[in-house]
N, C-alpha and C positions, 0 to 999 in steps of 0.2 A: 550457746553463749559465745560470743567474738568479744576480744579484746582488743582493742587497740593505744595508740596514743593522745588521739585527735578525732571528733568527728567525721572529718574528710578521709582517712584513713579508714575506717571502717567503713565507710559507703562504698570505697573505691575496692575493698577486699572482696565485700559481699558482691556487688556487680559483674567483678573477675571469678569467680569462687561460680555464682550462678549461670555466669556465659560457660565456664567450664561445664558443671554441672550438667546441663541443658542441650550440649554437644556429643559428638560421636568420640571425641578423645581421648585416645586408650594409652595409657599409661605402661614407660619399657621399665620395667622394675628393674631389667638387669643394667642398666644404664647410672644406678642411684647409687651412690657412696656408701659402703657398708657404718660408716661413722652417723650415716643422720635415718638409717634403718630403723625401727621401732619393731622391737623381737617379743614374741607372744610371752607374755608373764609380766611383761614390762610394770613399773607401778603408776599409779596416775593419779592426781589429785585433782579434784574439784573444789572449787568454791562456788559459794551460793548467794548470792546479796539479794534482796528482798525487804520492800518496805512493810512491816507484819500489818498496818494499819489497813494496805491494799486487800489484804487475804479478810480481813476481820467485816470490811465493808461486802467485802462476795455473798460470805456467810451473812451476810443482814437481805442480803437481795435476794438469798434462795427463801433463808425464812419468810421473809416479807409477800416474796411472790407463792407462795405455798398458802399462808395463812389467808392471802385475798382470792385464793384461785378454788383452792379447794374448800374452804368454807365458807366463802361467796361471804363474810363478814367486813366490817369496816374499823379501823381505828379512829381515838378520838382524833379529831380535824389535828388539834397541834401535835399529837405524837405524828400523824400520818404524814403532815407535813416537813415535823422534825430527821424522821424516817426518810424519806423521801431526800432531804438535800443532805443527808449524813452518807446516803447510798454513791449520790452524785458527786459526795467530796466537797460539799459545799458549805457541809457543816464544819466549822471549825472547834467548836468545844471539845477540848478533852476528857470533860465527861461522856462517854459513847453511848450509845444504848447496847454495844453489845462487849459482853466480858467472857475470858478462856477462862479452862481447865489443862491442869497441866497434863500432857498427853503424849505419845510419842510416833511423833511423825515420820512417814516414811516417804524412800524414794521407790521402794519396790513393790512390786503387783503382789498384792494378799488376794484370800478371798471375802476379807469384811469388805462388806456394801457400807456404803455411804449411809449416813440415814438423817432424818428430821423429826421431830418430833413436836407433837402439840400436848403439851398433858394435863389438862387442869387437873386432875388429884394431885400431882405434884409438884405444879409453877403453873398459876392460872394466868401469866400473864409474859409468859415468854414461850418462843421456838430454840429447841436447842437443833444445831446443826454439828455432826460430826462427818468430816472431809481430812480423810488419810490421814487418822491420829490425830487430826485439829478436832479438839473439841469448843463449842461456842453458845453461848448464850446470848439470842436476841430479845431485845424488851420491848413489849408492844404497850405497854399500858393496860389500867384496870379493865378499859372495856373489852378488852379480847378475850376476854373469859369464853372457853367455849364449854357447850353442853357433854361433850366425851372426847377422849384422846383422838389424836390423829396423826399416824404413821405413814412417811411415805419413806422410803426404800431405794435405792439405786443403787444397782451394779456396778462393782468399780470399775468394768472393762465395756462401760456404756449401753450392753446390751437389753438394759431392762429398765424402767423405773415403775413401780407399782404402791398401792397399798398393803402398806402393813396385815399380815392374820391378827388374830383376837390371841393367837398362842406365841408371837413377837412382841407382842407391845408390855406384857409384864418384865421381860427380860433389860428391854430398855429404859421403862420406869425405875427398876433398878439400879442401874447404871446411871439415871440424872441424880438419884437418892443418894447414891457415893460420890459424884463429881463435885470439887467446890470451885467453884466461877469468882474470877478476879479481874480485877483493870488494875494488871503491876504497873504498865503505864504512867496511871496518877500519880503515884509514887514515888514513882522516878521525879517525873516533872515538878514534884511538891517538893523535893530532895534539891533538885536544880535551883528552885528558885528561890529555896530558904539559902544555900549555899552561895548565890547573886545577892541578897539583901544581907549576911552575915558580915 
């Protein structure tokens, strides 16, 4: 992440920063001011900015793409369509088709896998998607009912994606059975806007 003041300013960092980069140019450490040295323990702070809308649309594009690839099935024309410019940011209603579960996301390498999940015993008409503590629910509409669950799986260090065993998929059903899925979004917005007409 770069920070600067001005767009022109960070092109100009990044372009210097990459010709460095990209060079044979070796750095005399004994030459640097012990005042601007950065000593092992040091503390650091990060900040994180993120639009949560961008991560919500991912999770509809994995589900979406899961649910037509792997069960070669179709949504109704307007969900698919709907789906479809929601993915692309086109849609603009704040109704989403897709809603969280409160979760706790991380910046460090676990060993939970990623996963997806298709379940009609227990939401005949959604993919839930979990992505490093983002839990999510996508809405496909009635006709995506499928005939059995459908697990796919991904390693969270890339190495693998697969189908679900028959001895994974109760444990996950469980876990959609305790998740409860929200659009706090609305609410916010329905808060804003009563707060504009008060």
């Amino acid at each position: 992440m770069l920070r600067a003041r001005d767009p022109e300013e960070l092109v100009q960092f990044a372009q210097a920063f990459t010709a460095i980069a990209l060079s044979d140019y070796q750095v005399d450490s004994s030459k640097w001011n012990n005042d601007v040295q950065i000593t092992g323990g040091t503390p650091h702070t990060m900040a994180l900015c993120y639009d949560p809308q961008c991560l919500r649309r991912v999770a509809a594009k994995i589900g979406y793409a899961l649910f037509c690839t792997v069960t070669k099935r179709k949504m109704e024309v307007n969900e698919d369509e709907r789906m479809r410019r929601y993915i692309l940011g086109t849609e603009t209603s704040p109704d989403e088709p897709v809603s969280i579960a409160p979760g706790l996301a991380t910046f460090t390498t676990s060993e939970d896998p990623h996963f997806i999940v298709l379940s009609p015993e227990h939401d005949k008409t959604a993919a839930f998607v979990s992505l490093s503590g983002l839990n999510f629910r996508v809405e496909f509409g009635p006709t995506a009912v499928l005939p059995e669950p459908v697990v796919v799986i991904c390693e969270i260090n890339g190495s693998e994606m697969r189908i679900g065993s028959e001895a994974e998929i109760p444990g996950l059903q469980a876990w959609m059975e305790r998740a409860e899925f929200s659009q706090p979004w609305l609410r916010r917005e329905q808060t804003d806007e009563t707060k504009t007409t008060t």
